[in-house]
C-alpha positions in Angstrom: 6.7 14.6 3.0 4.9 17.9 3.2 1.8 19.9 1.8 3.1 18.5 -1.4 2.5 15.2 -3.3 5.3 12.9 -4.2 7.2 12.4 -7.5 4.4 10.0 -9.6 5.8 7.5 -12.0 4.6 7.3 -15.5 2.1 5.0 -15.9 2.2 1.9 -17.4 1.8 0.8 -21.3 1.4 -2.5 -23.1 4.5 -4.3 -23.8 6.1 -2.4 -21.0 8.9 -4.4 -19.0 8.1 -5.2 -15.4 9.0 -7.2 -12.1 7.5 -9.3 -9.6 9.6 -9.7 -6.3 9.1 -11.5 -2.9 9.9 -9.3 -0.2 8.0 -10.3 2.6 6.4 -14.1 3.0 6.5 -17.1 1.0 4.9 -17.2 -2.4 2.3 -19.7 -3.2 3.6 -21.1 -6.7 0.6 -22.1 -8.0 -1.4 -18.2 -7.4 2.5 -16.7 -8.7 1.7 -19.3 -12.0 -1.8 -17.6 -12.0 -0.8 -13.7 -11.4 1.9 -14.0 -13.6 -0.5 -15.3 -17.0 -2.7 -12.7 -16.0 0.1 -9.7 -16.0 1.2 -11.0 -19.7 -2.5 -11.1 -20.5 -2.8 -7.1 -20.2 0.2 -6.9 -22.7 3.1 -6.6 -20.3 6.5 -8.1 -20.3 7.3 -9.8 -17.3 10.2 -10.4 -15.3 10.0 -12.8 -12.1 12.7 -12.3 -9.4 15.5 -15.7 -8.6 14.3 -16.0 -5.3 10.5 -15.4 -5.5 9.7 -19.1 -4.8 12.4 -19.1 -2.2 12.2 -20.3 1.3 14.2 -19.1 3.8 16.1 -22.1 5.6 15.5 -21.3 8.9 12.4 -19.1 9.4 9.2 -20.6 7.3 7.6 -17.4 7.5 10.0 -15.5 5.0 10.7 -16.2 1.5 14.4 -16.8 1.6 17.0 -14.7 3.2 17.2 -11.0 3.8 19.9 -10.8 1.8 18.2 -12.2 -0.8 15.2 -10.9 -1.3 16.4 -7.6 -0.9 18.9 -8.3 -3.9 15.6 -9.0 -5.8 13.9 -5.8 -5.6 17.8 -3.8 -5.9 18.0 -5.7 -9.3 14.2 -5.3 -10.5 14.5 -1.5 -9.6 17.9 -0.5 -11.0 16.9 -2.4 -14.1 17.0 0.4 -17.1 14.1 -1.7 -18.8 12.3 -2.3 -16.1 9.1 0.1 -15.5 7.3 -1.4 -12.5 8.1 -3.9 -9.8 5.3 -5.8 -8.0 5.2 -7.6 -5.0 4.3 -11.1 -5.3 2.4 -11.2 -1.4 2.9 -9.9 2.0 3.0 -11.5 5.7 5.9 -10.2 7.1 9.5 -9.5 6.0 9.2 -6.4 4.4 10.5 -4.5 7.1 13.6 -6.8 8.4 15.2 -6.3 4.7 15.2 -3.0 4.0 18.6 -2.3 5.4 20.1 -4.6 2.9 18.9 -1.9 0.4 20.7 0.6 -1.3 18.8 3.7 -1.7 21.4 5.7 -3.9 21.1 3.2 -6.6 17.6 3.2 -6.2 17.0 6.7 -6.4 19.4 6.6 -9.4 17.0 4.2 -11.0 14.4 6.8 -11.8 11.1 7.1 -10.6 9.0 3.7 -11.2 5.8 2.1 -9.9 6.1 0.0 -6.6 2.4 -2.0 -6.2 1.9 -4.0 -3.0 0.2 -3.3 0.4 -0.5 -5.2 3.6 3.1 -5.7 5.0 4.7 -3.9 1.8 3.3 -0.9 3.8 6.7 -0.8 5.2 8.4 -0.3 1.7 5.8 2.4 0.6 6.9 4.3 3.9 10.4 3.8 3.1 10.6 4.4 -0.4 8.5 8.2 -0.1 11.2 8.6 2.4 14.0 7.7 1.0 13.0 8.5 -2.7 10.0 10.7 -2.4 8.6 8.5 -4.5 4.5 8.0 -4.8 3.4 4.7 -4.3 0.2 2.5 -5.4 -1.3 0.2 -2.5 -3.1 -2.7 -4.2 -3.5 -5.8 -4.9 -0.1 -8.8 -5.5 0.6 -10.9 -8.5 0.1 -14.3 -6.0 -2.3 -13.5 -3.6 -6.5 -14.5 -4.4 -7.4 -11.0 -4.8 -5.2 -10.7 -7.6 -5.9 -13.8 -9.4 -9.2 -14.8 -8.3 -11.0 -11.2 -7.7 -11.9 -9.7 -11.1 -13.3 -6.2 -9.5 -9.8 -6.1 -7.5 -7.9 -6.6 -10.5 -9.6 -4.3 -12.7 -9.2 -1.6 -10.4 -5.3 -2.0 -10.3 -5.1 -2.7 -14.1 -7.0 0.7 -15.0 -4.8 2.5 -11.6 -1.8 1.4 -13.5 -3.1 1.9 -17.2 -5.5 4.8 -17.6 -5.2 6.4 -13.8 -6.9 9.3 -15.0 -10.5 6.4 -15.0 -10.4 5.9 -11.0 -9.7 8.9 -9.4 -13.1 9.0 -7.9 -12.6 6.1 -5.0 -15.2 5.0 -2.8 -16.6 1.3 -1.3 -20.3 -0.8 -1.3 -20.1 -0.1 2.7 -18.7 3.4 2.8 -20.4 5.3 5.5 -20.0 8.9 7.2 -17.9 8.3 10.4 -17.2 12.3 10.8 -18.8 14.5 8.7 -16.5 16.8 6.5 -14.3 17.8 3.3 -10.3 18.1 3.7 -7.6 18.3 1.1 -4.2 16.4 1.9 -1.7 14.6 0.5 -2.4 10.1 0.9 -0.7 8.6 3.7 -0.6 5.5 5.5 -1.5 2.3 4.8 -1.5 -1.0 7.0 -2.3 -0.2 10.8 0.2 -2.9 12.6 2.9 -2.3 9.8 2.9 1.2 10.6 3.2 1.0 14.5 5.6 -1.3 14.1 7.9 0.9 12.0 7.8 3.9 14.5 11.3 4.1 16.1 12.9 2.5 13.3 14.3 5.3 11.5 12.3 4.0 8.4 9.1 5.9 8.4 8.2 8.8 6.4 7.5 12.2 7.7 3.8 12.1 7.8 2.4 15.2 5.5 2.3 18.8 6.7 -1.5 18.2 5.4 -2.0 14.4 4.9 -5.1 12.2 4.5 -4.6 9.3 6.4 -5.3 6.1 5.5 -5.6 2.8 7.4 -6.9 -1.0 7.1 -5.4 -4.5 8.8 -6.2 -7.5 9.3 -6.2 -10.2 11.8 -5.4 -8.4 14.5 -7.9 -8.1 17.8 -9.8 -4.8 18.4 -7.4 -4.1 21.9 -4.3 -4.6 19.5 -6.0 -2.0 17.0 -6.4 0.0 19.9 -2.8 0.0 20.9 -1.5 0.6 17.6 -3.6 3.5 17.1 -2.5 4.9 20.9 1.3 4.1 19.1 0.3 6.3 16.4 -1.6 9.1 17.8 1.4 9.9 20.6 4.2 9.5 18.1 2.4 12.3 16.1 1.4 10.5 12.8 -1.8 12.5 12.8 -0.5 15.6 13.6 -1.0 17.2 10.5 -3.8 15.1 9.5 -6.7 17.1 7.5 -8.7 14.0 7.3 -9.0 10.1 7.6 -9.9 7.1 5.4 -10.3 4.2 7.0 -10.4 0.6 4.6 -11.5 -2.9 5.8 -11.2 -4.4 9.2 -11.3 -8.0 8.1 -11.3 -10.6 10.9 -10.5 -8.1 13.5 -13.8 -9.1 15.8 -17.0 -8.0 15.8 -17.4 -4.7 13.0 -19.6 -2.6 15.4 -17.0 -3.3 18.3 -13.8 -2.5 15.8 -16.2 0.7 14.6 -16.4 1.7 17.9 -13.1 1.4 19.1 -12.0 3.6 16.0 -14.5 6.2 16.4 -13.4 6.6 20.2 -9.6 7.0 19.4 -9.7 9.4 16.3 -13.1 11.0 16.5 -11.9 13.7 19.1 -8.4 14.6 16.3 -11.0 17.2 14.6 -11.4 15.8 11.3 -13.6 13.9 8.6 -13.6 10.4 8.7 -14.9 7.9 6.6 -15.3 4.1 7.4 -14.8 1.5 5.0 -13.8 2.8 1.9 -13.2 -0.6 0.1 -9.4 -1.0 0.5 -7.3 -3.3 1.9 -7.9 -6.8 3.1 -11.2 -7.5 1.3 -13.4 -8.3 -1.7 -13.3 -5.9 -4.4 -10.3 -4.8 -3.1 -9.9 -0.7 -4.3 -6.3 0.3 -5.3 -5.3 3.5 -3.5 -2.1 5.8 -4.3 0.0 7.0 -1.6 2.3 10.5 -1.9 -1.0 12.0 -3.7 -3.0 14.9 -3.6 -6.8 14.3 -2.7 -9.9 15.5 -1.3 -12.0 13.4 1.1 -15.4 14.1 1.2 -16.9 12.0 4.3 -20.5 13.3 3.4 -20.6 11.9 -0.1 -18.5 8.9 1.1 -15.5 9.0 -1.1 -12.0 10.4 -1.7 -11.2 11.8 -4.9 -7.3 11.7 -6.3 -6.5 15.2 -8.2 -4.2 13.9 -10.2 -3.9 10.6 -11.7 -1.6 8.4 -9.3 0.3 7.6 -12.4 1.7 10.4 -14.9 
C-alpha cells in the first residue's frame, strides 16, 4: 500500500451472484438460515459454501478444517459468476488458513468485494497485500448484527448498493479525541487480529499516508495496551496522517480503555477520533479499507472520497 487507494470492486446489483464462506469460527445455522433470506431479500443470488456449517473434528473453535475452508473461499472467488463473497462470522481461524490459499488464482479472479471484519481482519490485510484489492469491513451473513440489527444492515446494503449514499461516516458517541483534519488512505481494522499478524509475513504495508482504523472486543484494557505497544514499534503508524478509533465493547471500563488509548497514540502527532460507530456494536457502521478519506476529528467523522465500491 502507499499514498494510493487500492483497486475497488464494482459494486453490487440486484440479481448479482454472490457467496457466503466460513473462514474463521463455526456458524450458527439458525442466524446463516436468517442472513441468507435476508441476502436474497435485496435481490441477490446466493451461493453458500460446502463446508459453511462445518465443524472441524478436533478443535470446536473452527469451522472445519483449514484445508477446507480455505477451499471454500478459493472456489467462491475464482468463480466467473460470482461478484462478492461474504463471510458468514468471525472468532478465529482466519489467519491459520490463509496459506492454504492460492493467490495467483485469486488475483486471476478479478477484483470482487470481500465483506467481513472482526477476525476476517486478517484476510482484508492479506488480500490488499496480496491482491491490492480494497476491502469492505462490515457486518456477516450469520452473526446478530446482520440479521437482527436493521441500522447495521442497512448501512452495508447501501455500502454495497449505492456507495456513493454513505460516504459521510460518523457514530451517536463520536467525540474529538485529538483535534485535526488529515487525508489518507483506510487501514486497519481489528486491534488483536492485527498484532497478531505482525511477523507473519501476511500483513500489508501500512500506507505511505494511511488513516488508521481500530476496534476489538473482549479483550482487557492491559491486553489493548500491549497490542497497541506491538503496533506502535513494528511501525504500523508510521505513516499515519490520522486515527479512527470504533467500539471498545466489553473491554472494561470505557473511560479506563479511553484513557489507555489516548496515552499510547495521543503523543504520534495526529487527529484522533473515538468511537466512530464501527465494529463490535449496535448500529454497527460499515467502513472500506484500501480507500481514500479525510478524517475530520473536529466535526467527528471521516468522509470516503470515492465510493468504496465502483
Amino acid at each position: 500500500m502507499s499514498t494510493r487507494e487500492l483497486t475497488r470492486p464494482p459494486r453490487l446489483r440486484p440479481g448479482a451472484v454472490v457467496a457466503v464462506v466460513a473462514p474463521a469460527g463455526p456458524v450458527p445455522a439458525e442466524l446463516l438460515e436468517t442472513g441468507l433470506a435476508l441476502l436474497r431479500d435485496w435481490g441477490l443470488e446466493v451461493r453458500v459454501g460446502k463446508h459453511v456449517l462445518d465443524r472441524h473434528p478436533r478443535l470446536d473453535y473452527l469451522a472445519g478444517t483449514d484445508a477446507d475452508r480455505a477451499a471454500d473461499l478459493q472456489q467462491a472467488w475464482c468463480d466467473p459468476e460470482v461478484e462478492a463473497v461474504f463471510c458468514a462470522r468471525g472468532g478465529y481461524g482466519c489467519l491459520r488458513m490463509i496459506d492454504h490459499l492460492d493467490f495467483g488464482e485469486l488475483a486471476a479472479a478479478g477484483p470482487k468485494v470481500l465483506v467481513g471484519s472482526s477476525d476476517v481482519t486478517a484476510l482484508h490485510e492479506v488480500f490488499a497485500a496480496e491482491l491490492g484489492l480494497a476491502t469492505i469491513f462490515g457486518p456477516m451473513v450469520a452473526t446478530k448484527a446482520f440479521a437482527h440489527d436493521d441500522k447495521a444492515r442497512d448501512h452495508l446494503r447501501r455500502t454495497l448498493f449505492t456507495p456513493e449514499a454513505v460516504t459521510i461516516l460518523t457514530g451517536r458517541n463520536a467525540a474529538t479525541m485529538v483535534p485535526g483534519r488529515a487525508l489518507g488512505v483506510t487501514y486497519g481494522g481489528n486491534l488483536s487480529l492485527l498484532a497478531g499478524s505482525l511477523g507473519a509475513g501476511l500483513a500489508a504495508r501500512p500506507p505511505e499516508r494511511g488513516i488508521a482504523l481500530l476496534e476489538d472486543v473482549t479483550e482487557e484494557p492491559y491486553r489493548l495496551d500491549r497490542f497497541l505497544i506491538q503496533l506502535i514499534r513494528a511501525g504500523f503508524f508510521a505513516g499515519a496522517t490520522g486515527i479512527a478509533l470504533g467500539s471498545w465493547t466489553d473491554c472494561g471500563p470505557v473511560e479506563e480503555v479511553r484513557a489507555m488509548l489516548e496515552n499510547l497514540l495521543g503523543d504520534l502527532g495526529v487527529p484522533i477520533l473515538w468511537e466512530l460507530g464501527f465494529g463490535h456494536c449496535e448500529a454497527q457502521r460499515t467502513v472500506p479499507l484500501g480507500v481514500a478519506a479525510e478524517l475530520d476529528a473536529d466535526a467527528q467523522r471521516l468522509s470516503v472520497l470515492q465510493p468504496a465500491l465502483r
